[in-house]
Steps between C-alpha positions, in 0.01 A plus 500: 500500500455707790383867587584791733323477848524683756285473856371864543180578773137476381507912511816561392399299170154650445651854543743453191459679143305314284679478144385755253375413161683451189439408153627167317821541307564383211831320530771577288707252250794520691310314826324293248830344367654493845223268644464258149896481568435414914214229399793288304652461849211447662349256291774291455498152502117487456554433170241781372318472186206709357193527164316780428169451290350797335723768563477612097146621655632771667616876324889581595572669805057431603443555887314161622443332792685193619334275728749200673415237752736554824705210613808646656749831498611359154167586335666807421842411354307278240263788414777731388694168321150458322458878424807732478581764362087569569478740776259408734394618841465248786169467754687431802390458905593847658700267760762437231626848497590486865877533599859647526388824632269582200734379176260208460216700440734729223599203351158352432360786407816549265429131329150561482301386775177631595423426868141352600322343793426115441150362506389912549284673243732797395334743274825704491727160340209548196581865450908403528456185237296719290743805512768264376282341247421873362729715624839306540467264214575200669393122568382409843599193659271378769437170693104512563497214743723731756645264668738172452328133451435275780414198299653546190117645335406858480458739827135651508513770204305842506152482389407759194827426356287563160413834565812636554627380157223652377622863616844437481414420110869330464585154374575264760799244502523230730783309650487133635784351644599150537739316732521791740268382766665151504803653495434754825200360660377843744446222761821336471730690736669722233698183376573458115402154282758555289394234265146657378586690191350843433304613207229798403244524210424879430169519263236784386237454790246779279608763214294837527250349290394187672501756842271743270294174436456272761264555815666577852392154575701353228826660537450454869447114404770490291738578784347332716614238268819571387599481910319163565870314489548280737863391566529181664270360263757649179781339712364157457405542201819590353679222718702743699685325746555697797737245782628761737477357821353847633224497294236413702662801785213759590222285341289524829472887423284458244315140599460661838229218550522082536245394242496140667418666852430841467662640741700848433848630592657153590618426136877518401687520176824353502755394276296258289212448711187675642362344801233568774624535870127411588437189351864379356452466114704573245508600157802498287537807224580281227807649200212561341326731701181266650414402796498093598389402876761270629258292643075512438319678240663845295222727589609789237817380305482894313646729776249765336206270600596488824523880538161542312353245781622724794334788255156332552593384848538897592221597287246240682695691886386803398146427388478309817611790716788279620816689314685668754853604542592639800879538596831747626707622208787723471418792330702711235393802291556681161424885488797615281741328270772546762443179701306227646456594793428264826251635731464245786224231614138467433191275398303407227161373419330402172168384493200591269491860610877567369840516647543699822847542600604652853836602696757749590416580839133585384566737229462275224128404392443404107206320404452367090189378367453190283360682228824709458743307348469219282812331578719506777884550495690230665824387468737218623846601694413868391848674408642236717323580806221265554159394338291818481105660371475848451207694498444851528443846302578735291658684778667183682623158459472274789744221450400212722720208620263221737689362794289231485750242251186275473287821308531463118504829272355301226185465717448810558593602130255235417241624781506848353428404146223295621316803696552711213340269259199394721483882577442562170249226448289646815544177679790620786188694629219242431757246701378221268 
């Protein structure tokens, strides 16, 4: 899928009208039906099945909240399979309402959608999920882990996920899907395993009552919870045989680092290998989604494994005061719903004080502290451009692109939710 861009100077960008302010919609039957109609073509040959589970819980016509785990663009064709003729407003990232001269944004405001910043604290998305809770009389769809699965587990979700159910005081239905990540891995170079079958369980996460009874630490356990899937794990388990010979393409994005030599950057996913430029081994992905060294000892045959080992690997950089990244990117901004628009050259860092991100002749000078975000967006061949983190504000988006090929996004996502974490824990500071 791609986007509108457009390469506009530094000034021209920063002197544009910022979009005014407008209240969720609650979308009508007729753009209900036409999207349930659009999913059948979208979702064919995926061989889509669904449950629900407690659904006689719920009062006709009852606002709730619908939580889903986000695996690909299709999380949201199943969600209206799963629950039309419901109407339901959509959390979406406010760059999804960019392009064709404005239209986009009328059309997702028209279906529904209720723009947000990712990984932000936005006080004003409560007050718009609460106005259609109260006011508008509709469901809420929203993905709380903001951004799509590297690993086939859950992204970092919010904290104090528990006290917002508390004030929204609606129940809460969740969504799990199966199938779709090994079907359209994020890492896998937008190509489509057409053999991995799709399928979605839809269930009563907490009536009313249970939110009226249980502590904010429960219900926030109990999400925590219901999102601990883990989908390479389910595809062995359920035998799914996955023999593409692309499937192991892009697998160095997210095992960034050799666990037999450590070294980063040099590893490459290809066809049904991943192998290390540094040291020459290779791993084969087998059908059934593990790892198996083709020569020596598997060091983590569960791809998630792996990935939580460069999580501890990053963790124990920072505490040592060794995480740095330091590197040229291309940089591309959001300020209106108009386009994306590209900006010109710069440099990042990211170290234990925050991101600081420079360029444009001098004019450009944005610095982001650890304890700001909990998560970090990051994205691989963003709307077809390149591999990309954005950070930024509630005035700006900074979309970055390193021209370093060697960098890894899912470092620096990783990085991020590290300093956050230890930030939080008073030991970023301590250095211990």
């Amino acid at each position: 899928m791609k986007t509108t861009i457009k390469t506009l100077d530094y000034d021209k960008v920063m002197a544009l009208p910022r979009p005014q302010y407008q209240k969720p919609r609650k979308p009508n039957l007729f753009w209900r039906t036409l999207i349930r109609i659009l999913t059948i073509f979208g979702m064919m040959g995926s061989g889509f099945r669904y449950e629900t589970e407690g659904f006689e819980k719920l009062k006709k016509g009852e606002p709730c909240l619908i939580l889903m785990n986000h695996t690909c663009f299709l999380d949201m064709e199943i969600a209206y399979r799963i629950l039309y003729p419901r109407a339901f407003n959509i959390v979406c990232s406010n760059d999804g309402f960019i392009g064709f001269f404005g239209l986009m944004e009328w059309l997702m405001r028209s279906i529904g959608c209720i723009p947000t910043q990712k990984f932000v604290t936005d006080l004003r998305l409560i007050q718009d999920m609460e106005y259609c809770f109260k006011t508008l009389g509709t469901s809420v769809l929203m993905y709380p882990e903001a951004g799509y699965s590297f690993d086939g587990r859950a992204t970092t979700l919010p904290r104090k996920m528990g006290v917002l159910l508390k004030k929204f005081d609606v129940p809460v239905i969740m969504i799990e899907t199966f199938g779709l990540f090994s079907r359209n891995p994020l890492y896998n170079e937008l190509q489509i395993r057409k053999n991995s079958k799709v399928s979605a369980k839809a269930y009563v996460l907490y009536t009313r009552d249970e939110i009226h009874e249980k502590s904010v630490k429960e219900l926030s356990d109990g999400i925590d919870a219901a999102f601990g899937f883990d989908h390479f794990k389910w595809q062995k388990e359920q035998g799914l045989q996955i023999d593409q010979p692309f499937r192991a393409d892009g697998l160095d994005r997210i095992l960034y680092k050799c666990a037999a030599c450590g070294q980063e950057g040099k590893m490459r996913g290809k066809g049904t290998e991943l192998s290390c430029g540094c040291c020459g081994k290779r791993w084969e992905l087998t059908p059934l989604g593990q790892l198996n060294a083709l020569e020596g000892e598997t060091e983590f045959s569960h791809i998630p494994d792996w990935y939580t080992w460069e999580r501890e690997e990053v963790q124990q950089e920072i505490l040592d005061g060794k995480y740095l990244l330091d590197t040229d990117v291309q940089i591309a901004m959001q300020v209106d719903y108009k386009a994306i628009y590209m900006v010109g050259e710069g440099h990042l860092t990211h170290d234990r004080s925050g991101f600081t991100l420079t360029g444009c002749d001098g004019k450009l000078n944005y610095s982001q502290k650890p304890q700001s975000c909990y998560g970090l967006y990051a994205d691989y061949y963003w709307y077809e451009i390149a591999d990309c983190i954005c950070i930024g504000d509630s005035e700006v988006h900074y979309f970055l692109f390193p021209k370093d090929t060697e960098i890894s996004v899912a470092k620096i996502r990783l990085a991020t939710e590290e300093m956050y974490k230890l930030y939080k824990a008073r030991r970023l500071n301590a250095g211990n």
